[in-house]
C-alpha positions as CSV (number, residue, x, y, z in Angstrom):
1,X,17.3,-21.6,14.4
2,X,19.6,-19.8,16.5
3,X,19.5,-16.1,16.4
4,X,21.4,-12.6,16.8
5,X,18.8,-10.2,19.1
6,X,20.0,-6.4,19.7
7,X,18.4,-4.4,21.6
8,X,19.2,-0.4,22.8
9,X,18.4,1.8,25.7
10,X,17.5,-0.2,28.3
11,X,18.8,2.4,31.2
12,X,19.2,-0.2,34.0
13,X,19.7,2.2,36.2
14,X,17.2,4.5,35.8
15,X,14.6,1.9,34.9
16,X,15.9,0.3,38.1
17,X,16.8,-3.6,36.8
18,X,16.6,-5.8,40.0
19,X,17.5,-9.7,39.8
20,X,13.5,-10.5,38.8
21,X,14.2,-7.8,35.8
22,X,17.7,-9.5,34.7
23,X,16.5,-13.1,34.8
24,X,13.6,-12.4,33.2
25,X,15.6,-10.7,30.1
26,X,17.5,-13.9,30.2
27,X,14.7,-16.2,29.9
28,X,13.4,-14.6,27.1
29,X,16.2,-14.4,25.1
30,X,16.8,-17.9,25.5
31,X,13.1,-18.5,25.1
32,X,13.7,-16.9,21.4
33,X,16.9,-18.9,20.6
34,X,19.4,-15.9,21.1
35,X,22.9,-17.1,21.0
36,X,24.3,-13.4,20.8
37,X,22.6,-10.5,22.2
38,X,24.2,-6.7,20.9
39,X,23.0,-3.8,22.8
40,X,23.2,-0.8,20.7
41,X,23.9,1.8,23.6
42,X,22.4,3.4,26.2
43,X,22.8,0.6,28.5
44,X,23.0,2.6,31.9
45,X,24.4,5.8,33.0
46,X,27.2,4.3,34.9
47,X,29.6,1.7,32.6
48,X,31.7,0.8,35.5
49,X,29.3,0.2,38.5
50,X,26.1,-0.7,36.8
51,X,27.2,-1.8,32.5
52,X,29.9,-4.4,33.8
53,X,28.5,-6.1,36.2
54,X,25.0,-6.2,34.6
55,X,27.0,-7.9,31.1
56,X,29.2,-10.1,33.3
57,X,25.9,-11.3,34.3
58,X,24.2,-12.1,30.9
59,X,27.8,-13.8,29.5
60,X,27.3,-16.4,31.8
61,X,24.0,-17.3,29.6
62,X,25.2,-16.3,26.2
63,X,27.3,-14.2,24.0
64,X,26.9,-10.4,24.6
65,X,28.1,-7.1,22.8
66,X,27.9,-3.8,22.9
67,X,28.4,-0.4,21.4
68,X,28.0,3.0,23.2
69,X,25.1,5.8,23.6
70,X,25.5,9.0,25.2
71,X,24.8,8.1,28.3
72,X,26.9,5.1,28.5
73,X,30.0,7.6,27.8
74,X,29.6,9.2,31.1
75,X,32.5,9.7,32.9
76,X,34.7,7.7,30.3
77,X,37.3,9.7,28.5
78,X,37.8,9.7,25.0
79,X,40.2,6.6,24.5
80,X,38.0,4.5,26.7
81,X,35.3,5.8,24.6
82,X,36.9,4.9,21.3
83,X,38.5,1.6,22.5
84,X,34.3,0.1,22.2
85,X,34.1,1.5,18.9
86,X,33.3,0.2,15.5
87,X,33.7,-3.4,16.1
88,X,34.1,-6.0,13.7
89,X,32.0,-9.5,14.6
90,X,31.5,-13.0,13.1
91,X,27.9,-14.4,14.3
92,X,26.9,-17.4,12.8
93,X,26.5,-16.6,8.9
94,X,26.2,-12.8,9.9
95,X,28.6,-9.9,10.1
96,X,28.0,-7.4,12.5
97,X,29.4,-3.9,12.5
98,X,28.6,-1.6,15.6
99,X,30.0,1.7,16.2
100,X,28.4,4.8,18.3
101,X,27.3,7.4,15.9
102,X,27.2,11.2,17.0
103,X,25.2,13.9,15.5
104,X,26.4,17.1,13.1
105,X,23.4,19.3,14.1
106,X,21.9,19.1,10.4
107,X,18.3,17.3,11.9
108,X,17.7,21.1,13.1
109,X,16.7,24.7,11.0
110,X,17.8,26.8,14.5
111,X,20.9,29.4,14.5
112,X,24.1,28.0,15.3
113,X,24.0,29.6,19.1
114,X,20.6,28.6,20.4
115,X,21.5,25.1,18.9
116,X,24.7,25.3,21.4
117,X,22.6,27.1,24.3
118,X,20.4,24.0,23.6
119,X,23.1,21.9,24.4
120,X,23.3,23.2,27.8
121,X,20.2,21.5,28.5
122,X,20.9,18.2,27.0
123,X,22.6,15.1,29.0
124,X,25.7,15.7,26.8
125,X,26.7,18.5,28.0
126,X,27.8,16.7,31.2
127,X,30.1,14.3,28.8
128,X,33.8,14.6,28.0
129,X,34.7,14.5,24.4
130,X,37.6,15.5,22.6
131,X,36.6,18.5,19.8
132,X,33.5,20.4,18.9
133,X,30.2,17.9,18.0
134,X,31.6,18.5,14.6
135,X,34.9,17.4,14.8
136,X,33.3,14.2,16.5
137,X,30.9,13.7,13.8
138,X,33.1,14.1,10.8
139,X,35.5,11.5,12.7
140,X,32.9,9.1,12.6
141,X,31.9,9.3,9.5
142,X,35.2,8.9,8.1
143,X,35.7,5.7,10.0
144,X,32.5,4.5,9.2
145,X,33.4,4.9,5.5
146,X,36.8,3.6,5.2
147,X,35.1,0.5,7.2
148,X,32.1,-0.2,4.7
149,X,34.6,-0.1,2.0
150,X,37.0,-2.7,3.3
151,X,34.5,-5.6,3.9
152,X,31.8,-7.6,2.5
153,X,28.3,-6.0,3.0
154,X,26.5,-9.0,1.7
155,X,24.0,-10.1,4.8
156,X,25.5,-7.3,6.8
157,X,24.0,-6.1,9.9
158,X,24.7,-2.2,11.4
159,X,24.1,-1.5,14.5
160,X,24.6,2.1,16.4
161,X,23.2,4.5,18.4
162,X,22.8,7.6,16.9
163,X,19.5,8.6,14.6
164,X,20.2,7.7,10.9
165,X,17.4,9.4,9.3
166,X,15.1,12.9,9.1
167,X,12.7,10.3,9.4
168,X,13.2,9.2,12.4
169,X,13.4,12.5,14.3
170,X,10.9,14.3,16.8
171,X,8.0,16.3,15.0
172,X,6.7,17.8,18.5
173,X,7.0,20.9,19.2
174,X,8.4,20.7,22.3
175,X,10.9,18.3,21.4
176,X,11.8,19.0,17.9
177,X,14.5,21.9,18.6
178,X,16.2,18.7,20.3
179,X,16.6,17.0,16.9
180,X,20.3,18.4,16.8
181,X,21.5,15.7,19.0
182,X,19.6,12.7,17.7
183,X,22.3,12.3,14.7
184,X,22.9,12.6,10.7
185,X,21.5,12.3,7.6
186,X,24.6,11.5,6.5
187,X,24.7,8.0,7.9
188,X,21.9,6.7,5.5
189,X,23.8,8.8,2.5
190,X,26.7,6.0,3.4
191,X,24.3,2.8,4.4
192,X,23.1,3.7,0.8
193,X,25.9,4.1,-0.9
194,X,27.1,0.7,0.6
195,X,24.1,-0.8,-0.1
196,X,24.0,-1.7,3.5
197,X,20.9,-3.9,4.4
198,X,20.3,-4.0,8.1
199,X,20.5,-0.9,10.2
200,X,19.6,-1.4,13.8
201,X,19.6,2.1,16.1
202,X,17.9,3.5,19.2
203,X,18.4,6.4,21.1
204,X,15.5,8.7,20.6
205,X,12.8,6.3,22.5
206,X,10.7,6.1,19.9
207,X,9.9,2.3,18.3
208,X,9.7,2.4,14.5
209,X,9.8,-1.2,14.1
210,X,11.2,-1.5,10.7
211,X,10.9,0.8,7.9
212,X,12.7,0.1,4.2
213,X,13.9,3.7,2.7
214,X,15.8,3.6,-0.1
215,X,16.7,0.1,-0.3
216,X,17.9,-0.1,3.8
217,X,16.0,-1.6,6.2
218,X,16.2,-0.2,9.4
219,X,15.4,-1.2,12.8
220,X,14.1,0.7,15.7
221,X,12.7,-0.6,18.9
222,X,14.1,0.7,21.7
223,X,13.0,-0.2,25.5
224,X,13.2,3.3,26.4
225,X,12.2,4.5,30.0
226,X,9.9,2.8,32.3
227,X,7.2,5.7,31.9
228,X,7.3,5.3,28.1
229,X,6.9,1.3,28.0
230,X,3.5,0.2,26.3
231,X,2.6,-1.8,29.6
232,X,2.6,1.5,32.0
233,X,0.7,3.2,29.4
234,X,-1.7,0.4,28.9
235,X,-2.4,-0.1,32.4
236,X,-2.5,4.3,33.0
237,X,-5.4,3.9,29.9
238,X,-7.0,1.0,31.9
239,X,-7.3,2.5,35.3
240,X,-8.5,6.2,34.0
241,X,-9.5,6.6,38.0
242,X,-5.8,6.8,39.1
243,X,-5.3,9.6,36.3
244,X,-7.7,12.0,37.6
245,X,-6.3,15.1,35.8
246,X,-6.1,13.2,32.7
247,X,-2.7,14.1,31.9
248,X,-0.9,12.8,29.3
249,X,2.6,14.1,30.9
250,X,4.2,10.7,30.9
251,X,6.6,11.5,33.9
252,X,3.8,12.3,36.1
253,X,1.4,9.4,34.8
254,X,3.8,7.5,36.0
255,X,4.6,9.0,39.1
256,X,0.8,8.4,40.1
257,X,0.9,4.8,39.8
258,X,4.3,3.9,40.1
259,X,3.6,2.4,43.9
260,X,0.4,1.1,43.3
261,X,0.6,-2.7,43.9
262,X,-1.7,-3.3,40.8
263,X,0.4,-1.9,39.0
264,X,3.8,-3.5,40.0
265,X,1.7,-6.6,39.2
266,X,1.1,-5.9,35.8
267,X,4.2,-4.6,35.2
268,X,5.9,-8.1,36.3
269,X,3.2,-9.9,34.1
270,X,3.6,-8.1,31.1
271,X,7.6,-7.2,31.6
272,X,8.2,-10.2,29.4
273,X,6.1,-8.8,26.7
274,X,7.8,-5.6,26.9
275,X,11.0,-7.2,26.2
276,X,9.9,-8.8,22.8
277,X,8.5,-6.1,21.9
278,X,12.3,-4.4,22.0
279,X,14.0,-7.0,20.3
280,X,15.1,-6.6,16.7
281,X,16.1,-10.4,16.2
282,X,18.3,-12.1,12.6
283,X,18.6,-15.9,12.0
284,X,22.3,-16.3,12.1
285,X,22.4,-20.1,11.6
């Protein structure tokens, strides 16, 4: 059965993709049946020098899409931005519908002005959009209404970027003031409305694997940074002797083993695993 696999945030850059990483991504999607891969955003930090090339690449194996994170929209302007957005596309017996997302600050109970001085300590702030977050969100929303209205949503498949739902937000401490730039309840209002079935999304590195909430299924499974993979945190819990401080700071758990030949051993062992276990994947004929 041939199938439709989207994944999100794989950061090639940062997560440093080499040839062994790429082909290895390939074989596994064709390992899995994938005739169409989608990748929901965050692909690297640089669409140009590192997105392009690294899509060229997989088309020469298979049908590939895409739609945009936030960190994918560095250094584009706002009509290359919106020229990705909310596509339109025939797979097998499936429809898919990808667009970006943005957020509307409403996932956070802070005042309006540390919410903004919060911002100047998120990536976005180094982005160049036109109008406040606001006037971004309420675009997209718009669009994404007026398109959910003109098709069929029988058998439809989302997929986006941006954080649909409260429940998919960051309960840390640390971490949940940040929950103003993950995205909007107000998606899910509309995916309800719609009666929307399939809702694939990434973005806050976190996988979900898929949770049903009020009648829509949605899909999280993001790859995330190398530090957060379930094979670096296996192999940390595995070798407690290279943690000797016990930390749990991912960054710096990493760090310590990073180089360790062991390690890049595992890592190229279970890599493949890792991929599977970020792939969201719909018969499509």
């Amino acid at each position: 059965m041939k199938k439709l696999a989207i994944m999100s945030d794989l950061h090639i850059d940062s997560n440093q993709f080499g040839q062994d990483e790429i082909e290895t991504l390939i074989y596994t999607l064709k390992d899995q049946d994938v005739v169409h891969l989608h990748l929901a955003g965050d692909i690297s930090n640089h669409h140009v020098k590192e997105t392009l090339p690294f899509l060229d690449q997989l088309r020469q194996h298979l049908d590939v899409s895409y739609n945009l994170g936030n960190h994918d929209m560095l250094g584009m302007d706002e009509a290359a931005i919106q020229a990705e957005n909310f596509q339109l596309l025939n797979i097998g017996q499936r429809q898919l519908l990808a667009f970006h997302g943005w957020y509307d600050y409403s996932f956070s109970n802070e005042a309006y002005d540390w919410i903004l001085r919060r911002k100047n300590l998120w990536f976005d702030r180094r982005l160049t959009r036109n109008g406040t977050d606001q006037d971004i969100f309420a675009s997209e929303i718009l669009q994404l209404e007026r398109k959910l209205d003109s098709i069929e949503r029988d058998g439809l498949i989302v997929a986006m970027h941006f954080v649909p739902h409260s429940d998919f937000t960051m309960w840390h401490e640390k971490f949940a003031p940040f929950n103003a730039f993950l995205g909007s309840q107000a998606f899910h209002e509309l995916f309800v409305r719609y009666q929307v079935p399939d809702v694939v999304f990434g973005h806050a590195h976190r996988s979900y694997g898929t949770v049903e909430i009020d009648g829509v299924r949605y899909h999280s499974r993001p790859l995330g940074y190398t530090r957060e993979w379930d094979l670096t945190i296996d192999f940390v819990n595995q070798h407690p002797h290279l943690n000797p401080s016990q930390t749990w700071n991912l960054s710096k758990r990493y760090n310590l083993i990073k180089n360790n030949p062991l390690y890049q051993a595992h890592k190229k062992e279970k890599f493949k695993n890792e991929l599977l276990g970020s792939m969201t994947l719909f018969e499509v004929g």
